[in-house]
Biopython code that builds the backbone (N, CA, C, O; Angstrom):
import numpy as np
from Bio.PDB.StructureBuilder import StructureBuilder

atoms = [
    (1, "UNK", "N", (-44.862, 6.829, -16.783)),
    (1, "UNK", "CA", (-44.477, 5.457, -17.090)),
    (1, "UNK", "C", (-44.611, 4.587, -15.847)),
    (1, "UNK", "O", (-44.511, 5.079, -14.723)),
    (2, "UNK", "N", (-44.820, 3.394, -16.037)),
    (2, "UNK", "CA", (-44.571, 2.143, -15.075)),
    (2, "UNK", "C", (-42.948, 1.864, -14.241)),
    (2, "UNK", "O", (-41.792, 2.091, -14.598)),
    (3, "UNK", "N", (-43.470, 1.348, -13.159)),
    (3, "UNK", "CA", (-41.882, 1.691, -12.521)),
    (3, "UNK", "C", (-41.358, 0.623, -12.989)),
    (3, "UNK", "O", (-40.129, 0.685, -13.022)),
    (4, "UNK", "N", (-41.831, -0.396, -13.389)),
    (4, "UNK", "CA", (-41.318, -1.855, -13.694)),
    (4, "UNK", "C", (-40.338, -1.233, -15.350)),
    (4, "UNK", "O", (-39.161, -1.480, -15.615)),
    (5, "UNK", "N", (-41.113, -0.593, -16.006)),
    (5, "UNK", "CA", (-40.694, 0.906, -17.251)),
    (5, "UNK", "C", (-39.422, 0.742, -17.113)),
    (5, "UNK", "O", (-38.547, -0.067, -17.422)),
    (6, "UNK", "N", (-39.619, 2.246, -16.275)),
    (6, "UNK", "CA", (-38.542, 3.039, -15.307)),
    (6, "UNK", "C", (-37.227, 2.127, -14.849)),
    (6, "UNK", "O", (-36.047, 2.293, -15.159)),
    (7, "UNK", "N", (-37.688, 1.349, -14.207)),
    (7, "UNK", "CA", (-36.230, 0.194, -13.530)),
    (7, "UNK", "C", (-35.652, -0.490, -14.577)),
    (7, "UNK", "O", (-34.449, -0.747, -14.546)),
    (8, "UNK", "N", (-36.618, -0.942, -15.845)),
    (8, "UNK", "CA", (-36.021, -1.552, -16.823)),
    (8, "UNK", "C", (-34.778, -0.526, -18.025)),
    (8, "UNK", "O", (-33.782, -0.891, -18.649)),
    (9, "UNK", "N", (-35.321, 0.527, -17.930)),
    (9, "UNK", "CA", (-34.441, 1.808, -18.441)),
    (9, "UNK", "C", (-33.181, 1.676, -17.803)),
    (9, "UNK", "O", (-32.168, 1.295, -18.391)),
    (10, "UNK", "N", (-33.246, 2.053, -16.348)),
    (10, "UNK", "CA", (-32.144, 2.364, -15.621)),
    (10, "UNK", "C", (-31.318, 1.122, -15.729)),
    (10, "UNK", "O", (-30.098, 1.116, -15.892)),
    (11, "UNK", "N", (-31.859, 0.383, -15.656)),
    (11, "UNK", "CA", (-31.068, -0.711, -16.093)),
    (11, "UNK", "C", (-30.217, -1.337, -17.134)),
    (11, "UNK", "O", (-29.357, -2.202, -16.965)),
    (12, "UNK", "N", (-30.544, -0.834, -18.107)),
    (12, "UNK", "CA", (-29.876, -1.062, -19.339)),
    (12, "UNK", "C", (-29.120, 0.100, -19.392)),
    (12, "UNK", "O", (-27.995, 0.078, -19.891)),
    (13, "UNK", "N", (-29.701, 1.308, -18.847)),
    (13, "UNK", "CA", (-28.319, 2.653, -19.397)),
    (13, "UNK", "C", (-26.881, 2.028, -18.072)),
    (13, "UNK", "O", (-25.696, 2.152, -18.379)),
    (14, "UNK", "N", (-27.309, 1.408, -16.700)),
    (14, "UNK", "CA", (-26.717, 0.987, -16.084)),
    (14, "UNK", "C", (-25.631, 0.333, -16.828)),
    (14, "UNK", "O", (-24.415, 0.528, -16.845)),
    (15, "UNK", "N", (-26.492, -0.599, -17.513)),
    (15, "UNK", "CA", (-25.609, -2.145, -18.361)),
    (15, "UNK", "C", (-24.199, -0.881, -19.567)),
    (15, "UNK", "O", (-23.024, -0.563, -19.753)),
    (16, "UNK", "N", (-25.704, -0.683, -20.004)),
    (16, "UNK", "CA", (-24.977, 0.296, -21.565)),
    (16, "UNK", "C", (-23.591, 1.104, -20.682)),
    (16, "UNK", "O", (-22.592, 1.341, -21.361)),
    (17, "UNK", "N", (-23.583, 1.357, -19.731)),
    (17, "UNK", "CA", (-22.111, 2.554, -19.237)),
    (17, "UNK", "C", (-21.013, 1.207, -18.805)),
    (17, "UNK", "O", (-19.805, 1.278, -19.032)),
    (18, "UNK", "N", (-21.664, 0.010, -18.160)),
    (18, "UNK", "CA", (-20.435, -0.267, -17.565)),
    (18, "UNK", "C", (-19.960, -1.487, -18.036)),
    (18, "UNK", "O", (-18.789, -1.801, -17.819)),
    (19, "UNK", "N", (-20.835, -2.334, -18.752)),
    (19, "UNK", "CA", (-20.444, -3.583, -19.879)),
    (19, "UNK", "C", (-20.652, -2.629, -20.925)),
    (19, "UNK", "O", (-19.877, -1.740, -20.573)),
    (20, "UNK", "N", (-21.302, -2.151, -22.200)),
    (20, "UNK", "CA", (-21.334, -1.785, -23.165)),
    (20, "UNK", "C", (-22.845, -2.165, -23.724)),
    (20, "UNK", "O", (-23.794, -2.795, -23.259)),
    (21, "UNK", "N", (-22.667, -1.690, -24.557)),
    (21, "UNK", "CA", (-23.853, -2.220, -25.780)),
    (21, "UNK", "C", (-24.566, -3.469, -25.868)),
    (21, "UNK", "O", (-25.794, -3.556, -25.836)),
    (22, "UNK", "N", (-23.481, -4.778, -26.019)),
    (22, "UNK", "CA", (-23.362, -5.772, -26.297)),
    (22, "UNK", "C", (-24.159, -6.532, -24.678)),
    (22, "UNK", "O", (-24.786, -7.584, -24.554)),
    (23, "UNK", "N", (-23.974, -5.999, -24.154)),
    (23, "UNK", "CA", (-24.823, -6.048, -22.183)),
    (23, "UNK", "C", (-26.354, -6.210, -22.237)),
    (23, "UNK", "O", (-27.230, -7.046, -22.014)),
    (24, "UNK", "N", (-26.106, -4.321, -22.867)),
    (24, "UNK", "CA", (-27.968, -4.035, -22.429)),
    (24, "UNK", "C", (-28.540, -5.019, -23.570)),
    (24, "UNK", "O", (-29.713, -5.346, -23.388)),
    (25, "UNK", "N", (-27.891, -5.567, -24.757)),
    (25, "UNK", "CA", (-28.994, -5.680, -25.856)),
    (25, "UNK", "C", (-29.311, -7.251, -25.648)),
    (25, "UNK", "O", (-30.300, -7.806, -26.128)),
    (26, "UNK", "N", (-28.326, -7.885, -24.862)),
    (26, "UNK", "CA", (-28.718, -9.648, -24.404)),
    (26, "UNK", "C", (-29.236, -9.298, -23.523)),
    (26, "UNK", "O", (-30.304, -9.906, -23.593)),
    (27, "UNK", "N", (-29.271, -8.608, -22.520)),
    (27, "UNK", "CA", (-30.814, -8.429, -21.227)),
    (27, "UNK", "C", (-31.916, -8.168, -21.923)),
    (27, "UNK", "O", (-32.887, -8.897, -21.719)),
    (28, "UNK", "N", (-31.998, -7.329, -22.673)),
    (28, "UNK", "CA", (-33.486, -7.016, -23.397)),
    (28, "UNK", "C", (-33.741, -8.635, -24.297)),
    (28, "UNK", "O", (-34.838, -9.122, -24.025)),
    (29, "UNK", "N", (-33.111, -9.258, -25.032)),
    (29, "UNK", "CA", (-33.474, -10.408, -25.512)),
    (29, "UNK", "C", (-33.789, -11.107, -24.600)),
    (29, "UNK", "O", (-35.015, -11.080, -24.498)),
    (30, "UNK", "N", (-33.425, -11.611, -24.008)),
    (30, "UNK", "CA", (-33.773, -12.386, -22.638)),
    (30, "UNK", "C", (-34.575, -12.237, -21.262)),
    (30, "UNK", "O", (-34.661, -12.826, -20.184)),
    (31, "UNK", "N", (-35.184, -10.976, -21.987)),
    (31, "UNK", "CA", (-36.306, -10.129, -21.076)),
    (31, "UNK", "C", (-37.245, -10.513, -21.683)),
    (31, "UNK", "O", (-38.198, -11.001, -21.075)),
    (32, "UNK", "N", (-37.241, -10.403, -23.024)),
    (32, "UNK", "CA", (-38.176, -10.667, -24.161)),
    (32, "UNK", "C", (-38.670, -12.064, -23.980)),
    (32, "UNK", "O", (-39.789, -12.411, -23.601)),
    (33, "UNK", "N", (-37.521, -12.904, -24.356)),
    (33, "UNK", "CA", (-37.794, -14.580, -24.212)),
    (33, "UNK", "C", (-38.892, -14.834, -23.182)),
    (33, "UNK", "O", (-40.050, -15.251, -23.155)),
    (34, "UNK", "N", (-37.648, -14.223, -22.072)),
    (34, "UNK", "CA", (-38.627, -15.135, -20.532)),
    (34, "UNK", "C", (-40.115, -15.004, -20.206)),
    (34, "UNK", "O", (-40.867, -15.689, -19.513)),
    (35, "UNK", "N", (-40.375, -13.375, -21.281)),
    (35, "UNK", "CA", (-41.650, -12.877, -21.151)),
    (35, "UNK", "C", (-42.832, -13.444, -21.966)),
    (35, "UNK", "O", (-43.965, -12.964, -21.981)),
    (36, "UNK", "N", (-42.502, -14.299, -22.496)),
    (36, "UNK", "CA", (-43.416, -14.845, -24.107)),
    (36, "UNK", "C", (-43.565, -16.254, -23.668)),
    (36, "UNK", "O", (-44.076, -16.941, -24.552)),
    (37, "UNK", "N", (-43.196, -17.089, -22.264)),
    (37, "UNK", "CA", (-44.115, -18.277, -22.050)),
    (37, "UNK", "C", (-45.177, -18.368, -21.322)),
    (37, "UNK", "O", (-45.167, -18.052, -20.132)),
    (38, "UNK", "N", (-46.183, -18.793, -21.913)),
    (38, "UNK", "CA", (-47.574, -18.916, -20.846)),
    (38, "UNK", "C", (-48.053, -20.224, -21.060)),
    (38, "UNK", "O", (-47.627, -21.182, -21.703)),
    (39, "UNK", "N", (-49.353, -19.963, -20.143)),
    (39, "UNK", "CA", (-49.810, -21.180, -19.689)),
    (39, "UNK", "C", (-50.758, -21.518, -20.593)),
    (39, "UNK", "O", (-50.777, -20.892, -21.653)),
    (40, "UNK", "N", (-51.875, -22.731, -20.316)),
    (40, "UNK", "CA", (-53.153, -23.210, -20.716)),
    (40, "UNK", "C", (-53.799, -21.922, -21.084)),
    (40, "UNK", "O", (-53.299, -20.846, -20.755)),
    (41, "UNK", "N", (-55.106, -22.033, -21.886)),
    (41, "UNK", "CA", (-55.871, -20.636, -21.768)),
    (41, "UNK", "C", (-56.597, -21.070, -20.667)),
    (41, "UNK", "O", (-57.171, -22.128, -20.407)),
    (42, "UNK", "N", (-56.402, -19.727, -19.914)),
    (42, "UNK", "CA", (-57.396, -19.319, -18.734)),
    (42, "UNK", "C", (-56.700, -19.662, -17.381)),
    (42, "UNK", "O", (-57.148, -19.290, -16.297)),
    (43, "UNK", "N", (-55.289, -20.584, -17.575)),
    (43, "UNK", "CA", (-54.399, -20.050, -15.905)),
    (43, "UNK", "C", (-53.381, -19.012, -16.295)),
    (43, "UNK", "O", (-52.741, -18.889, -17.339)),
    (44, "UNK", "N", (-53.395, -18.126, -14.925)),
    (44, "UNK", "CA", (-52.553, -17.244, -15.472)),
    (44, "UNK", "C", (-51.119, -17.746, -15.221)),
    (44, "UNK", "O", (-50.630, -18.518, -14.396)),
    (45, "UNK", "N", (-50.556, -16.910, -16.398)),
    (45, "UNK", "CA", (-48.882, -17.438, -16.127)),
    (45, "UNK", "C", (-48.026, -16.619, -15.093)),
    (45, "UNK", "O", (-48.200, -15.407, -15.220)),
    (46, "UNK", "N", (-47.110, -16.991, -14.060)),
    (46, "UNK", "CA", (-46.590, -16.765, -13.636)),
    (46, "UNK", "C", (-45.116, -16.174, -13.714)),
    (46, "UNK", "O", (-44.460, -15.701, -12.786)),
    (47, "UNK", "N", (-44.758, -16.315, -15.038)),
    (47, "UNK", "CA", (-43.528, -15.766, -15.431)),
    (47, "UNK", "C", (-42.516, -15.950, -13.910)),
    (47, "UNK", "O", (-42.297, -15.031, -13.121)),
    (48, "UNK", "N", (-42.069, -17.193, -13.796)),
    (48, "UNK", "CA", (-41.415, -17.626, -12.744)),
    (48, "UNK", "C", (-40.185, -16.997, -12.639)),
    (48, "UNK", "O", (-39.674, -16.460, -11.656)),
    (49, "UNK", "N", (-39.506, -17.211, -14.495)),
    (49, "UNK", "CA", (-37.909, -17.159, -14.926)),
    (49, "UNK", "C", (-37.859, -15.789, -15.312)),
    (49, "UNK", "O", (-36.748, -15.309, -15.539)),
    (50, "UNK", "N", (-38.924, -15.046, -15.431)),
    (50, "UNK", "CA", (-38.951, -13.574, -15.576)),
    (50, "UNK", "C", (-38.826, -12.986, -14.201)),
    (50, "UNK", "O", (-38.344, -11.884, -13.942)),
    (51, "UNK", "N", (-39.254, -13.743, -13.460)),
    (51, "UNK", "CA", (-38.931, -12.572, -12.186)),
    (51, "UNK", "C", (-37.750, -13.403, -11.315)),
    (51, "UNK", "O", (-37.476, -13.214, -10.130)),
    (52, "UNK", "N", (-37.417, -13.924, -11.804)),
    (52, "UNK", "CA", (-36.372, -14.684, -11.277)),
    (52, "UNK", "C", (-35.117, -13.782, -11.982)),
    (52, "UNK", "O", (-34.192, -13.397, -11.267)),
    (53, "UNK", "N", (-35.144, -13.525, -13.186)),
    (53, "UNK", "CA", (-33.996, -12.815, -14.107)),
    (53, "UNK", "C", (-33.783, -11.511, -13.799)),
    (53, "UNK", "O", (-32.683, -10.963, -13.867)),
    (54, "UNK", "N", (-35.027, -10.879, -13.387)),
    (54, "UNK", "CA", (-35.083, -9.383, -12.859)),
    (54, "UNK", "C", (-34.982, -9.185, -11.480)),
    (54, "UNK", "O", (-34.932, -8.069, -10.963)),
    (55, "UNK", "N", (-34.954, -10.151, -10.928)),
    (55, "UNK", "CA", (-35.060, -9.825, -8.983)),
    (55, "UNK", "C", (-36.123, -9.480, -8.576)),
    (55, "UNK", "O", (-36.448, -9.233, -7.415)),
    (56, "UNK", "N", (-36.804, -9.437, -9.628)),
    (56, "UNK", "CA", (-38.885, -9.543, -8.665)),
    (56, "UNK", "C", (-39.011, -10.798, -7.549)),
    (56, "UNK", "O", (-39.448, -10.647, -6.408)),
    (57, "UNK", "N", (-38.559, -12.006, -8.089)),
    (57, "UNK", "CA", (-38.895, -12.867, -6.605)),
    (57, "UNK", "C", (-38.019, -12.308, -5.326)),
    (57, "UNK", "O", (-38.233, -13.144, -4.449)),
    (58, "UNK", "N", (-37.412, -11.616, -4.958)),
    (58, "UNK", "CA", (-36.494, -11.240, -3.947)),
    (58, "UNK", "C", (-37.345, -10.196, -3.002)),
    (58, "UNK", "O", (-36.923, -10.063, -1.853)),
    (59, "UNK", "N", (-38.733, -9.297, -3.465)),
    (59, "UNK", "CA", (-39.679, -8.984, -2.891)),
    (59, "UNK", "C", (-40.881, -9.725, -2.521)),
    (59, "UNK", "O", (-41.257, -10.725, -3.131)),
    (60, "UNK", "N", (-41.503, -9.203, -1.473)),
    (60, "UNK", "CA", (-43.031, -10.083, -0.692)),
    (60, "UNK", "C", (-43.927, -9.274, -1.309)),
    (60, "UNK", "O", (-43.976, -8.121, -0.881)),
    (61, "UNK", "N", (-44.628, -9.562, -2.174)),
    (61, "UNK", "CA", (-45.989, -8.357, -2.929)),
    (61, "UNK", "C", (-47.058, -9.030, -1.712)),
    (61, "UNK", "O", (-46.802, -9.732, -0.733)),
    (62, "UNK", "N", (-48.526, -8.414, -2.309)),
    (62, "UNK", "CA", (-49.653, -8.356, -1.577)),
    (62, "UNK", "C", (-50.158, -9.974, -1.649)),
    (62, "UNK", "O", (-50.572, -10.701, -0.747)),
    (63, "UNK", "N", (-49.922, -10.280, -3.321)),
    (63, "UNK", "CA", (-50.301, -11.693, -3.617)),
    (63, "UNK", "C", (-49.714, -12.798, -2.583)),
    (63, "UNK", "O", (-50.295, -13.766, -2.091)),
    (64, "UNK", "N", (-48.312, -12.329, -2.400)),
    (64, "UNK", "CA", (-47.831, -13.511, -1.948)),
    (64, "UNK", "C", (-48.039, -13.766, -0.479)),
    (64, "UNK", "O", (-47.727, -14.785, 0.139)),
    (65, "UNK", "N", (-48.555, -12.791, -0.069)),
    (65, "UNK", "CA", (-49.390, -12.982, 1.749)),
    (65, "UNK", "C", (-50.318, -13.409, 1.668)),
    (65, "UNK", "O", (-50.521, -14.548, 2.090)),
    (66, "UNK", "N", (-51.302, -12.646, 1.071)),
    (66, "UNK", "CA", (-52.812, -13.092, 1.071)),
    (66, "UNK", "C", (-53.495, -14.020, 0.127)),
    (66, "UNK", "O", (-54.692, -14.299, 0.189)),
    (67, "UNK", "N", (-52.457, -14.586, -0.953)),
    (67, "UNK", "CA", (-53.314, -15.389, -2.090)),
    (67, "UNK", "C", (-53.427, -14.744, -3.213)),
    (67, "UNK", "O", (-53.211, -13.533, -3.170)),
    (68, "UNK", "N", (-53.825, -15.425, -4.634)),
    (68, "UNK", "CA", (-54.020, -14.870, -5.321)),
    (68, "UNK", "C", (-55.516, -15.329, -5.647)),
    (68, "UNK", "O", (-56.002, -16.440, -5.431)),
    (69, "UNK", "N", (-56.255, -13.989, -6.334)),
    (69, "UNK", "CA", (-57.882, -15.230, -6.461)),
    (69, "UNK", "C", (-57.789, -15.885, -7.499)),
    (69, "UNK", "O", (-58.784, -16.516, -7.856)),
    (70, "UNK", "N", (-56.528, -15.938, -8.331)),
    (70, "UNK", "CA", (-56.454, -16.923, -9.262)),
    (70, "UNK", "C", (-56.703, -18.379, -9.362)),
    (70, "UNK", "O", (-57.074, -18.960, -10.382)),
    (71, "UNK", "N", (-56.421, -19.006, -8.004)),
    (71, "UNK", "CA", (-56.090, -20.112, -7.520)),
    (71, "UNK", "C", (-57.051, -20.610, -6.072)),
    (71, "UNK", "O", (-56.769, -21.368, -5.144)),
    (72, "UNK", "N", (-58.630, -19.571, -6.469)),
    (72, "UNK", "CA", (-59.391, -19.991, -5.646)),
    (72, "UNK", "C", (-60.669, -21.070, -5.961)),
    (72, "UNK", "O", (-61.342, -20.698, -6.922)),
    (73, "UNK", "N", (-61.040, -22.091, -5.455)),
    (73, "UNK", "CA", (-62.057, -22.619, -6.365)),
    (73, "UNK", "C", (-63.176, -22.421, -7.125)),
    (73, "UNK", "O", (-63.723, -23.115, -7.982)),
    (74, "UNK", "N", (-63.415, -21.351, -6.659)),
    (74, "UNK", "CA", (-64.223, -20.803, -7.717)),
    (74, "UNK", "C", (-63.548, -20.246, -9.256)),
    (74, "UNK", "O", (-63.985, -20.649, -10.334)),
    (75, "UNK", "N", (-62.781, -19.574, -9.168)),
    (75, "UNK", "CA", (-61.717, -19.605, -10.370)),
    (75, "UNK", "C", (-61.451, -20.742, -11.258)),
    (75, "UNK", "O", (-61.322, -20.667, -12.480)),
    (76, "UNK", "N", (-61.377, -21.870, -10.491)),
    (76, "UNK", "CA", (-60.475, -22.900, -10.831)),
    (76, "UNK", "C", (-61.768, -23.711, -11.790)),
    (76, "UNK", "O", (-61.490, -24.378, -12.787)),
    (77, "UNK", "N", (-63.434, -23.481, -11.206)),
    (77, "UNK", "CA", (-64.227, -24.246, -11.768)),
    (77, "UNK", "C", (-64.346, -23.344, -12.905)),
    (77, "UNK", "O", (-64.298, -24.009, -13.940)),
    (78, "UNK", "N", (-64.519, -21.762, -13.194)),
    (78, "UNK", "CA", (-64.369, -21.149, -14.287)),
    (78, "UNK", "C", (-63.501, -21.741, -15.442)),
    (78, "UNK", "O", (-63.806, -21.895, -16.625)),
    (79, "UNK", "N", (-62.445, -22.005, -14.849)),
    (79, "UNK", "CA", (-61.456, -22.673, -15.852)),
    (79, "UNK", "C", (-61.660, -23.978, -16.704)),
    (79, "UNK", "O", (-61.237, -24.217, -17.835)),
    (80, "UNK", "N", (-62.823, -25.178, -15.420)),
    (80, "UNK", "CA", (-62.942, -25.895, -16.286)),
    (80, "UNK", "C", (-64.043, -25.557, -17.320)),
    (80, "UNK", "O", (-64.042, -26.043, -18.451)),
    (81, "UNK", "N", (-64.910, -24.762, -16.901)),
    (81, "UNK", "CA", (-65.501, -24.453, -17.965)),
    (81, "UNK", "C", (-65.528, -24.012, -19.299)),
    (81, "UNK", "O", (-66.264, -24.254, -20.255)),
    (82, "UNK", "N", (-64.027, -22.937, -19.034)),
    (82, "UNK", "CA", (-63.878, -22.463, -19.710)),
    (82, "UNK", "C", (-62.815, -23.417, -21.046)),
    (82, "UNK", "O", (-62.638, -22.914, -22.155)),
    (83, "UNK", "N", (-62.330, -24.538, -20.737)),
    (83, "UNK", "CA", (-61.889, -25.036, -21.736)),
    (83, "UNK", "C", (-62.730, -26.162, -22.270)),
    (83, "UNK", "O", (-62.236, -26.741, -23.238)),
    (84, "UNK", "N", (-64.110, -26.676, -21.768)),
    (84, "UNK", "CA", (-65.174, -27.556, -22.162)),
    (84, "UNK", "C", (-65.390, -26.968, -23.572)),
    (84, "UNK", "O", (-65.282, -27.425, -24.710)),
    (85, "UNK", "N", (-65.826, -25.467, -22.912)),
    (85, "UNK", "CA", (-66.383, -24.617, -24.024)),
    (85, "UNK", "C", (-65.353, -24.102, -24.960)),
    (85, "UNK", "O", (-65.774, -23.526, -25.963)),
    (86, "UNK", "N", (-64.446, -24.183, -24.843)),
    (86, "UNK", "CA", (-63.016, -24.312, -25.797)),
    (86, "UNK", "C", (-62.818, -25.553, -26.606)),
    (86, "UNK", "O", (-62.529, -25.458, -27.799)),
    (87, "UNK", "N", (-63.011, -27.137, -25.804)),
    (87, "UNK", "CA", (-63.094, -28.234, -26.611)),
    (87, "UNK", "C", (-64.350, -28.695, -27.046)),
    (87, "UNK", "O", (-64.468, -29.865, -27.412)),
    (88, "UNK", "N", (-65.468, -27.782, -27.050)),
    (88, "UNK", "CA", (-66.638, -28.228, -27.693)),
    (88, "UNK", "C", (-67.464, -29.746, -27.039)),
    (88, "UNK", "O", (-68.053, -30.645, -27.639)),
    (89, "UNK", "N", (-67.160, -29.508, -25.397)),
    (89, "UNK", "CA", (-67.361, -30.553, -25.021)),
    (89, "UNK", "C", (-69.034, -30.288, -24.337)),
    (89, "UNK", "O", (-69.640, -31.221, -23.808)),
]
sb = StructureBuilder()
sb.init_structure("model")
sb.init_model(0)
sb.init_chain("A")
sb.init_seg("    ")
for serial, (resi, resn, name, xyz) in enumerate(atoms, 1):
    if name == "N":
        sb.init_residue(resn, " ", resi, " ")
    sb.init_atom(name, np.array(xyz, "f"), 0.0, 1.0, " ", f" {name:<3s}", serial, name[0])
structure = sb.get_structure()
């Protein structure tokens, strides 16, 4: 399994022993929620309030040193292309 998996498990049996039931099953809804907004087609979404809810922003990943190539111009002209050819323009 994925450790992101894994941490999300431990986490809820965490919740489930020391709030109850009623704990783990509003974290998983609200895991769910935060996970189901995205962007335009073709930027990627950042799930800001998702890693904000889980404590992912509280780590430095690779992206956040070096860039992401999401947000390089060449990417960025893909994108407009890619919604021309989406609006039939």
């Amino acid at each position: 399994k994925e450790r992101r998996e894994r941490e999300m498990e431990s986490r809820l049996r965490d919740l489930t022993a020391q709030q109850g039931l009623a704990a783990a099953m509003r974290y998983q809804a609200d895991h769910k929620l935060l996970s189901q907004f995205h962007r335009l087609p073709g930027l990627p979404s950042s799930f800001a309030g998702l890693d904000n809810y889980t404590g992912a922003d509280m780590s430095l990943r690779f992206e956040d040193w070096l860039g992401e190539p999401e947000t390089s111009p060449q990417y960025l002209a893909n994108f407009h292309a890619t919604m021309e050819r989406k609006l039939g323009m």
